[in-house]
PDB file of N, CA, C, O and CB in Angstrom:
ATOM      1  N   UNK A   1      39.624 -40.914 179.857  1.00  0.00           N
ATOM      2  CA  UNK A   1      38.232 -41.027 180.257  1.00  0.00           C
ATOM      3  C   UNK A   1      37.767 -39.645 180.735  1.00  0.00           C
ATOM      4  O   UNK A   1      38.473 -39.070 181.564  1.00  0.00           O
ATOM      5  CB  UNK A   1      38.046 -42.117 181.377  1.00  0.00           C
ATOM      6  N   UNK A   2      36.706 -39.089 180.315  1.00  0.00           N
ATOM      7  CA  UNK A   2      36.013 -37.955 180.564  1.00  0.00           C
ATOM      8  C   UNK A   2      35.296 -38.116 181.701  1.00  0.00           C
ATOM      9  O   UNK A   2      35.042 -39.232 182.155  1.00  0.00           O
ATOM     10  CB  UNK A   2      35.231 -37.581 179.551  1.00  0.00           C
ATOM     11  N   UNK A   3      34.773 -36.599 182.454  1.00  0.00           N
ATOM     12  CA  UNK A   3      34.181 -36.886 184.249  1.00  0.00           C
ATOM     13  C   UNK A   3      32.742 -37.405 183.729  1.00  0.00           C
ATOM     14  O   UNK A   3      32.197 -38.151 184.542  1.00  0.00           O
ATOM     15  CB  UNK A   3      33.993 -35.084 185.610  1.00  0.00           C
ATOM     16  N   UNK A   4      32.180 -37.220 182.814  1.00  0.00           N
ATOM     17  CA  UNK A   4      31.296 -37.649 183.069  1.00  0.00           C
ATOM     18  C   UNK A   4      30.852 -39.183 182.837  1.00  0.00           C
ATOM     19  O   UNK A   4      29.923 -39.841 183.305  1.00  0.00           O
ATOM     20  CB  UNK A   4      30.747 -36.877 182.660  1.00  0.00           C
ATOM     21  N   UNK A   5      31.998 -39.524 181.827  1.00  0.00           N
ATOM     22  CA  UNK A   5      32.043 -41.047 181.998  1.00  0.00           C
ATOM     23  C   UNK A   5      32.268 -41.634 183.352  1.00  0.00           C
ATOM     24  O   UNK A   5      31.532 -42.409 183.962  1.00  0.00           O
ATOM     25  CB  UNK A   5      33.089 -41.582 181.179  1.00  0.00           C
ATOM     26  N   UNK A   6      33.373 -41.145 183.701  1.00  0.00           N
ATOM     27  CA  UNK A   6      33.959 -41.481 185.335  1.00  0.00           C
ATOM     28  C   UNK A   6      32.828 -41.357 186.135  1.00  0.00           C
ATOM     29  O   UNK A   6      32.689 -42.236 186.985  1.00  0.00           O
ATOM     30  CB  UNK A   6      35.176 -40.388 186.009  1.00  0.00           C
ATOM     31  N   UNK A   7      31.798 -40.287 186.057  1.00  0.00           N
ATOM     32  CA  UNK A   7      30.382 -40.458 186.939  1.00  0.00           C
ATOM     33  C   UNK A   7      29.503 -41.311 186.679  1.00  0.00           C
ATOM     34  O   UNK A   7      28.911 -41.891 187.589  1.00  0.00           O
ATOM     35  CB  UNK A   7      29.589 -39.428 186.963  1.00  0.00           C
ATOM     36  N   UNK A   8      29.167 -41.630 184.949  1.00  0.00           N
ATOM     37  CA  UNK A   8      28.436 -43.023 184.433  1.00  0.00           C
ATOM     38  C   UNK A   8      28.952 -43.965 185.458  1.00  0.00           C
ATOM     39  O   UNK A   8      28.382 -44.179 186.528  1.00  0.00           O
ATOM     40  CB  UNK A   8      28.855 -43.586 182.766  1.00  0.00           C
ATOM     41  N   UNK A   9      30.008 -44.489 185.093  1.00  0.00           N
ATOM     42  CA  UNK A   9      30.580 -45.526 185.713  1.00  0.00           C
ATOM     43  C   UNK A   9      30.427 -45.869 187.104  1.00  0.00           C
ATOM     44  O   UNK A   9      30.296 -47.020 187.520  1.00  0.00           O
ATOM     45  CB  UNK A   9      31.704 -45.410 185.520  1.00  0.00           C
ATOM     46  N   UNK A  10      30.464 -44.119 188.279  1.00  0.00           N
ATOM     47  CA  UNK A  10      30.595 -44.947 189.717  1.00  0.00           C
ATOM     48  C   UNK A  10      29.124 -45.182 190.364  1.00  0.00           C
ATOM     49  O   UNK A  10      28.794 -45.780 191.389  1.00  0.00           O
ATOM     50  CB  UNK A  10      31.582 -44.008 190.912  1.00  0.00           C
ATOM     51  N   UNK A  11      28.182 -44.327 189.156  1.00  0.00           N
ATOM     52  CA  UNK A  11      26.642 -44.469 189.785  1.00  0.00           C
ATOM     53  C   UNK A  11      25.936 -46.132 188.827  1.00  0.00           C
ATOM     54  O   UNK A  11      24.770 -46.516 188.735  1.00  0.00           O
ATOM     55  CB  UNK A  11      25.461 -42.531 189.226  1.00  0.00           C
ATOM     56  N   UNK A  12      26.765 -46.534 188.466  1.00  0.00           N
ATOM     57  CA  UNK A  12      26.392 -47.814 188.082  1.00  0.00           C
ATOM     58  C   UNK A  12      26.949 -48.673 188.690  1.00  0.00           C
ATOM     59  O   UNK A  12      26.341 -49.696 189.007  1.00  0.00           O
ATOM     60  CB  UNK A  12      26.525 -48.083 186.935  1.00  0.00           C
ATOM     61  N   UNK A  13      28.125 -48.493 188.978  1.00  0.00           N
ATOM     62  CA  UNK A  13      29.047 -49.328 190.336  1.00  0.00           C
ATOM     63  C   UNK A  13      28.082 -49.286 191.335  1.00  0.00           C
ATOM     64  O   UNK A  13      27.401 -50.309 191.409  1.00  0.00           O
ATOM     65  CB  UNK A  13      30.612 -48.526 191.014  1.00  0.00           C
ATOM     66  N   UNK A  14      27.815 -48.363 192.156  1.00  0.00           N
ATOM     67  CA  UNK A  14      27.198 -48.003 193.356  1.00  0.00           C
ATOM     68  C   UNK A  14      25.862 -48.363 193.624  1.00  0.00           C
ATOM     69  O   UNK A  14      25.349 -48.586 194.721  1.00  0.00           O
ATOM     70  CB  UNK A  14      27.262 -46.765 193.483  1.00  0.00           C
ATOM     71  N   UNK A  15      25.223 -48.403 192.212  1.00  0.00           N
ATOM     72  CA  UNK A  15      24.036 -48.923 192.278  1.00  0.00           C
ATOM     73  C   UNK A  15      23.793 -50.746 192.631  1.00  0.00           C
ATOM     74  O   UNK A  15      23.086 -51.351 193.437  1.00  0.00           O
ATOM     75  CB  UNK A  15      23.531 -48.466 190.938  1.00  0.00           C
ATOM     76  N   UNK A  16      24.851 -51.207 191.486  1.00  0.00           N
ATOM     77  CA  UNK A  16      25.434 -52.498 191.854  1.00  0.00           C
ATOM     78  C   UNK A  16      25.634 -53.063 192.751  1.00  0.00           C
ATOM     79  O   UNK A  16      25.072 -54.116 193.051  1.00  0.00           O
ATOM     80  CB  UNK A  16      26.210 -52.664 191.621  1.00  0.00           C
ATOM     81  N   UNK A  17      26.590 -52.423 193.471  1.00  0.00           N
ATOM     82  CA  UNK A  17      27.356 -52.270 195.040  1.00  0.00           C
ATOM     83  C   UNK A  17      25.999 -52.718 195.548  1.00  0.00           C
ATOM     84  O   UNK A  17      25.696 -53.824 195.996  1.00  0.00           O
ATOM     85  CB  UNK A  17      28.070 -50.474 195.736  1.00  0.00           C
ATOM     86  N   UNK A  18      25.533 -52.054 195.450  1.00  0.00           N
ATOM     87  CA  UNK A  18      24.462 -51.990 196.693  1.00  0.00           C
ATOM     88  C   UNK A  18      23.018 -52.675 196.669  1.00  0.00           C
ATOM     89  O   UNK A  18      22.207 -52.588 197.591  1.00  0.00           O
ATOM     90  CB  UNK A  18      24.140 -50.521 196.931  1.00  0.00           C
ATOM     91  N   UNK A  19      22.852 -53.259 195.663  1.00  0.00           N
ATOM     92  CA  UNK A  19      21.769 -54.651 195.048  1.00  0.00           C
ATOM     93  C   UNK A  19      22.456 -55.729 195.534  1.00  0.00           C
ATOM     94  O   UNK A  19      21.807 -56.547 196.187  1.00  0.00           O
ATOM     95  CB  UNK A  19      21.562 -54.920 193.198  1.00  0.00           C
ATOM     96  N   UNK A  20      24.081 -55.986 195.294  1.00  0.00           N
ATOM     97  CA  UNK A  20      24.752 -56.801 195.701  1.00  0.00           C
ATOM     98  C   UNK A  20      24.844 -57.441 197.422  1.00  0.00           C
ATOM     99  O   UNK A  20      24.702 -58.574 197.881  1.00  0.00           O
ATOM    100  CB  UNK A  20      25.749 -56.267 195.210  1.00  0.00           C
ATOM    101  N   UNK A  21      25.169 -56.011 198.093  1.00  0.00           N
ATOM    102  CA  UNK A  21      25.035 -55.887 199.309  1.00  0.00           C
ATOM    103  C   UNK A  21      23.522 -56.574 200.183  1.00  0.00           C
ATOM    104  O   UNK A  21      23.541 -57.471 201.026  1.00  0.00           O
ATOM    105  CB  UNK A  21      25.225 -54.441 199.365  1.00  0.00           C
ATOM    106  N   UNK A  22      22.347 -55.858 199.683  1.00  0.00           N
ATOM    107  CA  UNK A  22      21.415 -56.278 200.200  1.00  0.00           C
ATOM    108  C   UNK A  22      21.089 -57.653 200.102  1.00  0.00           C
ATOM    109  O   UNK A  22      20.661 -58.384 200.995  1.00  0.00           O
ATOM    110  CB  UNK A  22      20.623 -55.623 199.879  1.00  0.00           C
ATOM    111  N   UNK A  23      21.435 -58.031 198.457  1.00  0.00           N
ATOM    112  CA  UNK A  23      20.742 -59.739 198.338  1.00  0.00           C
ATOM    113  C   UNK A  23      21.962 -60.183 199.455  1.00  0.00           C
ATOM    114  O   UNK A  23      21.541 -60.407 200.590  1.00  0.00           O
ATOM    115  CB  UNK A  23      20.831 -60.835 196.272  1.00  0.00           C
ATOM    116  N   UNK A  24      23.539 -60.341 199.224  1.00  0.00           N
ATOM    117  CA  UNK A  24      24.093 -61.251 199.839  1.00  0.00           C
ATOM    118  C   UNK A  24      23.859 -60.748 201.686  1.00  0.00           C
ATOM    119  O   UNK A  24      24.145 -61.508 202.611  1.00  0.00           O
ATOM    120  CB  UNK A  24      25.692 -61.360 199.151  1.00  0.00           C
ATOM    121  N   UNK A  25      23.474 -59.786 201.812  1.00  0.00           N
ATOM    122  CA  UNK A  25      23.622 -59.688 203.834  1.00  0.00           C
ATOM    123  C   UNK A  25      21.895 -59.964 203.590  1.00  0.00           C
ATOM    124  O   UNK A  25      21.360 -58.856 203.616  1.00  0.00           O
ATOM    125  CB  UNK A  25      24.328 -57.470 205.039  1.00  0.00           C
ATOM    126  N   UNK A  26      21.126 -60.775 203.424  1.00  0.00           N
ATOM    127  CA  UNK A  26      19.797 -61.182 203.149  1.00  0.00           C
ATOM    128  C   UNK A  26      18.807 -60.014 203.419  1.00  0.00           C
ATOM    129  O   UNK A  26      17.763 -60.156 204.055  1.00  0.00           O
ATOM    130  CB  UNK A  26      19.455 -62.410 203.987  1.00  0.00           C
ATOM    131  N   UNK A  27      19.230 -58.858 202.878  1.00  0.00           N
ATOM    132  CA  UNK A  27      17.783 -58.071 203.106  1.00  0.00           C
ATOM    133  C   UNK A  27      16.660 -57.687 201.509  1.00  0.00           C
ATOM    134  O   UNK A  27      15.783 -56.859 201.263  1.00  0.00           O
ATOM    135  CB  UNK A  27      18.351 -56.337 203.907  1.00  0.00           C
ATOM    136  N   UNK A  28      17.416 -58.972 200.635  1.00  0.00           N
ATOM    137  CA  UNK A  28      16.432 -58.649 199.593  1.00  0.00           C
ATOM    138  C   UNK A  28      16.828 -59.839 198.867  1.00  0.00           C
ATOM    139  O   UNK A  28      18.032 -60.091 198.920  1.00  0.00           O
ATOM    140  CB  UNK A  28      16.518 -57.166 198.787  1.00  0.00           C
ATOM    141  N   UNK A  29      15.795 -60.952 197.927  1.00  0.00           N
ATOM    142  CA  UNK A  29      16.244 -61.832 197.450  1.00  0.00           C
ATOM    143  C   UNK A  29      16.431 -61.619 195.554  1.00  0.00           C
ATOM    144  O   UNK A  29      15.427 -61.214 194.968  1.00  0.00           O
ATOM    145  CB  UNK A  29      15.367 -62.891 198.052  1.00  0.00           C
ATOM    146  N   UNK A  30      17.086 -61.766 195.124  1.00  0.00           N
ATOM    147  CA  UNK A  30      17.271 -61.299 193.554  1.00  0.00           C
ATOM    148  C   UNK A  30      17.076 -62.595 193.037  1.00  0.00           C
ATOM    149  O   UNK A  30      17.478 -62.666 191.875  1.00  0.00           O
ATOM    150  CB  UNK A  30      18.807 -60.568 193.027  1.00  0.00           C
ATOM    151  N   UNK A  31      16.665 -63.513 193.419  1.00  0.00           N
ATOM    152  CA  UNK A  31      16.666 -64.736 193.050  1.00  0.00           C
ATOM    153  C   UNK A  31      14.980 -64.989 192.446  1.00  0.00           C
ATOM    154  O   UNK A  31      14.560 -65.790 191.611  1.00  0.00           O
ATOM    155  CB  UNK A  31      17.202 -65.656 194.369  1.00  0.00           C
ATOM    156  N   UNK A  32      14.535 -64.335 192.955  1.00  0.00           N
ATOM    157  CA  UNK A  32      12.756 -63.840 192.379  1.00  0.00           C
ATOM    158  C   UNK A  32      12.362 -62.935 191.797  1.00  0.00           C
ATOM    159  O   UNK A  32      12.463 -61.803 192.271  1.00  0.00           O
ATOM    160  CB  UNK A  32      11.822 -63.576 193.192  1.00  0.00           C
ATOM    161  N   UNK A  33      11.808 -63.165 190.616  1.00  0.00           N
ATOM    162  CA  UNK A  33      11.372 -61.698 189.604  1.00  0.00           C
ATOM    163  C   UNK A  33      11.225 -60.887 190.609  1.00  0.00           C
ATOM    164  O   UNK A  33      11.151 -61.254 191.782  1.00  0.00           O
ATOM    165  CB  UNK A  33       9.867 -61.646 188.567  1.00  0.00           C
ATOM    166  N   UNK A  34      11.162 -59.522 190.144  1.00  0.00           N
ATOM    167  CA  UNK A  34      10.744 -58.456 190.893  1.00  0.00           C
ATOM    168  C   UNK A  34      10.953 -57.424 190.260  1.00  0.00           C
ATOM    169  O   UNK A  34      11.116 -57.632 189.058  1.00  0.00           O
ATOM    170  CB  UNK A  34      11.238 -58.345 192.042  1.00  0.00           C
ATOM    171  N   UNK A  35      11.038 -56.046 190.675  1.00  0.00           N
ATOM    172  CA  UNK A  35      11.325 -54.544 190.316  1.00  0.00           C
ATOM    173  C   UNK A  35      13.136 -54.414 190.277  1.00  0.00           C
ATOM    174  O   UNK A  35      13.884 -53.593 189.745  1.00  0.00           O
ATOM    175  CB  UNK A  35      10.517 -53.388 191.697  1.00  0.00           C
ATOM    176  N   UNK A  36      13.370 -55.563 191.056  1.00  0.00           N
ATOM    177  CA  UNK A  36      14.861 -54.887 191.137  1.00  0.00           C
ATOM    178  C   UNK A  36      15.585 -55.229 190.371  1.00  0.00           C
ATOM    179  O   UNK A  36      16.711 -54.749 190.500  1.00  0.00           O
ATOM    180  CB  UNK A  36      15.602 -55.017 192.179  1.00  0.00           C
ATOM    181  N   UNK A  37      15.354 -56.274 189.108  1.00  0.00           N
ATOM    182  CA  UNK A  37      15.934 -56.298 188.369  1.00  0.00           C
ATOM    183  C   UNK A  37      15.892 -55.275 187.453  1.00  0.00           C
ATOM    184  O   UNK A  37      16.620 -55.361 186.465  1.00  0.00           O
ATOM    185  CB  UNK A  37      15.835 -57.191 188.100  1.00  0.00           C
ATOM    186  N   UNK A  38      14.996 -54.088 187.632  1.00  0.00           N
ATOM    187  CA  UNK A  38      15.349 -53.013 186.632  1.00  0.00           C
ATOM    188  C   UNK A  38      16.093 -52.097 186.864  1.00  0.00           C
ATOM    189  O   UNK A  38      16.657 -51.316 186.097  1.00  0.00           O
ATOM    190  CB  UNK A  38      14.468 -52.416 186.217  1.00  0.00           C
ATOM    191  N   UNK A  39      16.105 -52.226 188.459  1.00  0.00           N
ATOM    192  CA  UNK A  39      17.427 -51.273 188.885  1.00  0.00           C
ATOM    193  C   UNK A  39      18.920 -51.996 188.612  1.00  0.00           C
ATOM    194  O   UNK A  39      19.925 -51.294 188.724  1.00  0.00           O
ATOM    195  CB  UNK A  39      17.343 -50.922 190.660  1.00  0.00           C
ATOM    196  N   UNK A  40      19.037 -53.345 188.269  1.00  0.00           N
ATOM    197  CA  UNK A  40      20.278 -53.607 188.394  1.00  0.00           C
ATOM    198  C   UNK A  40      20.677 -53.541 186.767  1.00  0.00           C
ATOM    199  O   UNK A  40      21.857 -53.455 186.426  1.00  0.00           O
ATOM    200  CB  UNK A  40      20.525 -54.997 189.235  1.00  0.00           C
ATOM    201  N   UNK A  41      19.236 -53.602 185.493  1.00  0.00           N
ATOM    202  CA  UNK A  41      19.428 -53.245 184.134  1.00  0.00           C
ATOM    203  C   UNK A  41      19.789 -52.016 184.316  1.00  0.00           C
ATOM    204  O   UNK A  41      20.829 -51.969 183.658  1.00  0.00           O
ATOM    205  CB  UNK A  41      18.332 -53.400 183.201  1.00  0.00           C
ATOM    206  N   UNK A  42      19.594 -50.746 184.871  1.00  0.00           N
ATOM    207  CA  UNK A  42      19.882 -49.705 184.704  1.00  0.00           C
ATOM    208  C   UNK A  42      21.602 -49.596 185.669  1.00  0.00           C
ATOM    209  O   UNK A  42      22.517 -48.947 185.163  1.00  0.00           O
ATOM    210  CB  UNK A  42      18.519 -48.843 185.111  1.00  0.00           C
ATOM    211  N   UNK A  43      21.688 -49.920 186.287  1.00  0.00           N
ATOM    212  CA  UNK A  43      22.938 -50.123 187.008  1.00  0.00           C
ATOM    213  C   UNK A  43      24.227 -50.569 185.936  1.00  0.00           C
ATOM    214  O   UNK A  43      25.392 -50.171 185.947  1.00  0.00           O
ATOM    215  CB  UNK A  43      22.637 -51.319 188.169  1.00  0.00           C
ATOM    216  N   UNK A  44      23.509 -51.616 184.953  1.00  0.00           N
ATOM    217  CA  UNK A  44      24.861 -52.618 184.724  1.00  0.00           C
ATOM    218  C   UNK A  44      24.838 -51.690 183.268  1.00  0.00           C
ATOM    219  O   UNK A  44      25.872 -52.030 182.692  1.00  0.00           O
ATOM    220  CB  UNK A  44      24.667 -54.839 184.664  1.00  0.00           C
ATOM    221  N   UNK A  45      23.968 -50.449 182.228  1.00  0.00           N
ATOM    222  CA  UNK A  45      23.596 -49.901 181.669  1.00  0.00           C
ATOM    223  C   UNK A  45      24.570 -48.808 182.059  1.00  0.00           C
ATOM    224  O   UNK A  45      25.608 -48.687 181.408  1.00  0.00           O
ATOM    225  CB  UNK A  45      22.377 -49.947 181.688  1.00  0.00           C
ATOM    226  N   UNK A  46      24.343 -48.115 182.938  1.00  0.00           N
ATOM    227  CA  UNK A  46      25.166 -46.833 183.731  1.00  0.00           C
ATOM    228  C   UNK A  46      27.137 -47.042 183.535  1.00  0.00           C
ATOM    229  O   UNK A  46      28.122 -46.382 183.205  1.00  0.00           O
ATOM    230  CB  UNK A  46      24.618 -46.997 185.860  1.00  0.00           C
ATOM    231  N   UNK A  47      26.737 -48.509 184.035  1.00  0.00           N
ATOM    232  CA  UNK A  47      28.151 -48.727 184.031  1.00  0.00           C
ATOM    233  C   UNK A  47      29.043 -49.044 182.701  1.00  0.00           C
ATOM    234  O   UNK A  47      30.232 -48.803 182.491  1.00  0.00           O
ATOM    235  CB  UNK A  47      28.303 -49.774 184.896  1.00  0.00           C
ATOM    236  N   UNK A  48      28.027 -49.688 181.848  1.00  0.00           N
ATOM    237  CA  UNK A  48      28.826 -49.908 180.576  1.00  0.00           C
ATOM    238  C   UNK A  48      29.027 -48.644 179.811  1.00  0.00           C
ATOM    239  O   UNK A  48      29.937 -48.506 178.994  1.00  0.00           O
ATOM    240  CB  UNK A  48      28.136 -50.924 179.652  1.00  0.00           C
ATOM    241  N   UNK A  49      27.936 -47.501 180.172  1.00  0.00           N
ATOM    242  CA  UNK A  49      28.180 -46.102 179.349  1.00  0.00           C
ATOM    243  C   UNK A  49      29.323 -45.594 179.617  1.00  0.00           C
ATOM    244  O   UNK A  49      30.054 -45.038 178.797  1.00  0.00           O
ATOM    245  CB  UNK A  49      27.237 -44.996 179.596  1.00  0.00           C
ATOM    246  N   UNK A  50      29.632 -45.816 181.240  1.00  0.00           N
ATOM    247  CA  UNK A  50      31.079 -44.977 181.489  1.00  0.00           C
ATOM    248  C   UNK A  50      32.074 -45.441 180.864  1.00  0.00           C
ATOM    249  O   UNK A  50      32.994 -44.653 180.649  1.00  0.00           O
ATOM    250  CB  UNK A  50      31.601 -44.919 182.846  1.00  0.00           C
ATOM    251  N   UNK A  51      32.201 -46.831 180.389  1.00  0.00           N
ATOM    252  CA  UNK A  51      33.527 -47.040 179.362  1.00  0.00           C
ATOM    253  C   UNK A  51      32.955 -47.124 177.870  1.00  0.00           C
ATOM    254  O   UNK A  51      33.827 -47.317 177.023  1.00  0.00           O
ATOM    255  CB  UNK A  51      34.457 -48.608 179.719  1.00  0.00           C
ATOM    256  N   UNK A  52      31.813 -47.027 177.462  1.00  0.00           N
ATOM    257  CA  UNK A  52      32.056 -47.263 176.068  1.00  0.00           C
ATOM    258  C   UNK A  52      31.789 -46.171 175.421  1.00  0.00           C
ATOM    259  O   UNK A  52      32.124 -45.962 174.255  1.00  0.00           O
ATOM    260  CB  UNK A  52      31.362 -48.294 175.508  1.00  0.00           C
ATOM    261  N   UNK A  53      30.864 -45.031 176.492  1.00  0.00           N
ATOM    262  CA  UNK A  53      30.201 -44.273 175.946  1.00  0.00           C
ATOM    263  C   UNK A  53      28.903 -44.353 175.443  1.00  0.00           C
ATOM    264  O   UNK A  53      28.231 -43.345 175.227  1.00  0.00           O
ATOM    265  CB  UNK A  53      30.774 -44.018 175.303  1.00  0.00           C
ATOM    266  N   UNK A  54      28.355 -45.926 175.165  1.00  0.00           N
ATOM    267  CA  UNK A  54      27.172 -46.124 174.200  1.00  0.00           C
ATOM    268  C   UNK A  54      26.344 -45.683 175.274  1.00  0.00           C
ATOM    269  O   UNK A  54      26.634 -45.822 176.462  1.00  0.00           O
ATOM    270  CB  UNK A  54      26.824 -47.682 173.471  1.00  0.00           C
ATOM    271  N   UNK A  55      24.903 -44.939 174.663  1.00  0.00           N
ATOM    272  CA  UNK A  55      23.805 -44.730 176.032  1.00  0.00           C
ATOM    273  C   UNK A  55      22.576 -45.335 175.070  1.00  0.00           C
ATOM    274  O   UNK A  55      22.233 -44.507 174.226  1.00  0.00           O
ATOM    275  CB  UNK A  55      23.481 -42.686 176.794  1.00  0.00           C
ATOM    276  N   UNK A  56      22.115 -46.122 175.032  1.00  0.00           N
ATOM    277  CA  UNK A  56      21.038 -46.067 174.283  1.00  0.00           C
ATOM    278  C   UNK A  56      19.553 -45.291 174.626  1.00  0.00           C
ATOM    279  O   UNK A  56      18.828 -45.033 173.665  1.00  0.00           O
ATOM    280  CB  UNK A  56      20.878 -47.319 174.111  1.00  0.00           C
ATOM    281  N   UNK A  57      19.175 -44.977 175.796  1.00  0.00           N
ATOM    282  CA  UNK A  57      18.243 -44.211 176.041  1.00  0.00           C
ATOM    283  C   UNK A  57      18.420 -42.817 175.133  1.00  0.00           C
ATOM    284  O   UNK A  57      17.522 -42.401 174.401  1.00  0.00           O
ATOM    285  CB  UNK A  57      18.223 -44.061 177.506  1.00  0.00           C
ATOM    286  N   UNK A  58      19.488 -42.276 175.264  1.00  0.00           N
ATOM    287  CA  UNK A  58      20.434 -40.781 174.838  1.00  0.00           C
ATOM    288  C   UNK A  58      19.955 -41.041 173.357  1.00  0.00           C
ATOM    289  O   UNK A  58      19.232 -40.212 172.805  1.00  0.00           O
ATOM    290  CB  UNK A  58      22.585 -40.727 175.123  1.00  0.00           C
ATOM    291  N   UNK A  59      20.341 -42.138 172.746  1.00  0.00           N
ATOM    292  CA  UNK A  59      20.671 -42.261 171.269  1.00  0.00           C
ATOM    293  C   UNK A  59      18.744 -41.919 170.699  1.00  0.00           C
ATOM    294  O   UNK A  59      18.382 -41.140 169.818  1.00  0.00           O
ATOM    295  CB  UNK A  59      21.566 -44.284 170.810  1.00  0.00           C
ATOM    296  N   UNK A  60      17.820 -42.858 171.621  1.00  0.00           N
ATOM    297  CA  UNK A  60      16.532 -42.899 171.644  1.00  0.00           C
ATOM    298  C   UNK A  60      15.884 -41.393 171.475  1.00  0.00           C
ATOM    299  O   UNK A  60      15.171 -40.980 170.560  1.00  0.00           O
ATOM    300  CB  UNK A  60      16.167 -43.601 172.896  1.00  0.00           C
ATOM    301  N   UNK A  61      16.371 -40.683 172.684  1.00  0.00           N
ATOM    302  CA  UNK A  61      15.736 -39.437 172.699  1.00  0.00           C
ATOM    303  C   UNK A  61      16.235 -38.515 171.462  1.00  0.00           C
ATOM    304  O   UNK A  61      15.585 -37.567 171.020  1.00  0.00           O
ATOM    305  CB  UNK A  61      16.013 -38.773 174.080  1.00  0.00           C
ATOM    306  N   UNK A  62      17.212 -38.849 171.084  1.00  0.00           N
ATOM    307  CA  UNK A  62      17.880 -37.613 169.839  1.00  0.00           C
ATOM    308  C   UNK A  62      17.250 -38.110 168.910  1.00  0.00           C
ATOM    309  O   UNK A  62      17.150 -37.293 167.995  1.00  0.00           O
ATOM    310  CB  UNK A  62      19.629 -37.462 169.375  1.00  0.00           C
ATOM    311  N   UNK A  63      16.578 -39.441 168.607  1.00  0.00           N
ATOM    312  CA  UNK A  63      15.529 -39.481 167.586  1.00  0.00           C
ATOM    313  C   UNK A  63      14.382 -39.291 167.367  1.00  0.00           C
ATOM    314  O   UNK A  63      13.750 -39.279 166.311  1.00  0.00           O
ATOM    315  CB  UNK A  63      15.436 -40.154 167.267  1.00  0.00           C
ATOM    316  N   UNK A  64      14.030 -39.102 168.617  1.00  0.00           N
ATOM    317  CA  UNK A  64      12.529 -38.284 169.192  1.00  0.00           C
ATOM    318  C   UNK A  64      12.575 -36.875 169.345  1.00  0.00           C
ATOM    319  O   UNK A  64      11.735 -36.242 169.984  1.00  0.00           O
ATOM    320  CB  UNK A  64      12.050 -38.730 170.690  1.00  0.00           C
ATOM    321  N   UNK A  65      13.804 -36.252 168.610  1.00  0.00           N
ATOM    322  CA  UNK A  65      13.898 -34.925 168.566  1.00  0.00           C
ATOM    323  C   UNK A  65      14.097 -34.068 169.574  1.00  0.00           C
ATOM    324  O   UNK A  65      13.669 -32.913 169.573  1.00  0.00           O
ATOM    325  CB  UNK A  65      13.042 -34.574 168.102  1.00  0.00           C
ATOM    326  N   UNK A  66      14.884 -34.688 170.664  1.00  0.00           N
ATOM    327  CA  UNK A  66      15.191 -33.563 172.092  1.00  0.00           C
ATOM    328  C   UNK A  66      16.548 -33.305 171.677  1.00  0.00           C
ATOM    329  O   UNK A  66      17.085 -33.925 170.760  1.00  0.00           O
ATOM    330  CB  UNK A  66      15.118 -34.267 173.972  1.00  0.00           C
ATOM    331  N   UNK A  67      17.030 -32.520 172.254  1.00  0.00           N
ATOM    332  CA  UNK A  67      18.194 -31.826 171.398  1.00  0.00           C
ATOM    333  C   UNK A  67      19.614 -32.206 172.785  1.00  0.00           C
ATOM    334  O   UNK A  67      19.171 -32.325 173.927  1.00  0.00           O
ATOM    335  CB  UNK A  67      17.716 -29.577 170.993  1.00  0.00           C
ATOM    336  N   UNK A  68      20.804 -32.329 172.650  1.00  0.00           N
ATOM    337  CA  UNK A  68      21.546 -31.917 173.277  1.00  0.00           C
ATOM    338  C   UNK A  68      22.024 -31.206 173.803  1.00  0.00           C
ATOM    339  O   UNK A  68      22.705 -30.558 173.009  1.00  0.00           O
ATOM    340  CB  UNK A  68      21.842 -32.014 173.156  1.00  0.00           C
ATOM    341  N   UNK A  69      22.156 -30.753 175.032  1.00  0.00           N
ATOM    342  CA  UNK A  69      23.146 -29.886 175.869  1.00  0.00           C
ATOM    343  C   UNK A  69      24.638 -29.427 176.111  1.00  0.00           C
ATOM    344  O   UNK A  69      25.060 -28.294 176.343  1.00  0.00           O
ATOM    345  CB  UNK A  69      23.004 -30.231 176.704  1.00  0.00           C
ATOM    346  N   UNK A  70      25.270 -30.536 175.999  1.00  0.00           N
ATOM    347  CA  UNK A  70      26.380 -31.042 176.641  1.00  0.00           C
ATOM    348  C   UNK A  70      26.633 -31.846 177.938  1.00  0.00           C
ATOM    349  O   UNK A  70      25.782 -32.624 178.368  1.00  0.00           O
ATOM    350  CB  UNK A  70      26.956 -30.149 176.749  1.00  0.00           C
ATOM    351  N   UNK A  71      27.636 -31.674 178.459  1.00  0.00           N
ATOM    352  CA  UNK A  71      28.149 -32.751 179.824  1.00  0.00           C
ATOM    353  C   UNK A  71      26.624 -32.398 180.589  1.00  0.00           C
ATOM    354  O   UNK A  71      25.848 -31.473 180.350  1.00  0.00           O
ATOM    355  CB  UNK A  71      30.025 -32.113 181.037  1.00  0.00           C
ATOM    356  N   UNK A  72      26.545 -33.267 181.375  1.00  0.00           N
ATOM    357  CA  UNK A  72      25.535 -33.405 182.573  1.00  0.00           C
ATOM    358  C   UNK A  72      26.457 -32.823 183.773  1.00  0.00           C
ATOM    359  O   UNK A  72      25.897 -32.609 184.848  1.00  0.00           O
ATOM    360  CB  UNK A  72      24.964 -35.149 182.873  1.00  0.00           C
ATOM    361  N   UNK A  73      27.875 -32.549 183.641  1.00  0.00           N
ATOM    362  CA  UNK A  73      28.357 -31.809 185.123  1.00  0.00           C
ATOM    363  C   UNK A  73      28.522 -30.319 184.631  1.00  0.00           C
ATOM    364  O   UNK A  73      29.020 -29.567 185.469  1.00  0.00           O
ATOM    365  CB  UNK A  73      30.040 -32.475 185.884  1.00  0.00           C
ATOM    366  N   UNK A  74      28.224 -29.829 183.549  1.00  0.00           N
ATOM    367  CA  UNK A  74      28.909 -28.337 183.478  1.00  0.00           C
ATOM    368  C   UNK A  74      27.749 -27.680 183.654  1.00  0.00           C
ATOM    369  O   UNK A  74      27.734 -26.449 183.677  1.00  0.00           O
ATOM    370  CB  UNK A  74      29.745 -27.822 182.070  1.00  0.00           C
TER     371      UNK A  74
END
């Protein structure tokens, strides 16, 4: 596994972590539409990139013609 997968992965954990945290210690209910289900699509998104690699936003923009860099840590 590459670092930047390993970073996909813990900022989708963490994001998780912590949607999780708030609904169950009651400071937010996920049980009602809202905004936060787009943080937890982008969370559970983050996290599947770190193991599969797939990004689909990434795949989106290289067809809209933005070009690649490389890693996001170098």
């Amino acid at each position: 596994m590459t670092i930047e997968r390993i970073i996909r992965s813990m900022a989708g954990f963490m994001t998780l972590l912590s949607l999780a945290l708030a609904h169950f210690l009651g400071q937010v209910d996920l049980t009602q539409v809202s905004w936060l289900w787009l943080t937890a699509f982008v969370g559970l998104n983050l996290f599947q990139s770190g193991f599969t690699g797939l990004c689909p936003p990434a795949a989106l923009l290289k067809k809209l013609g933005f070009k690649e860099t490389g890693s996001c840590c170098s």
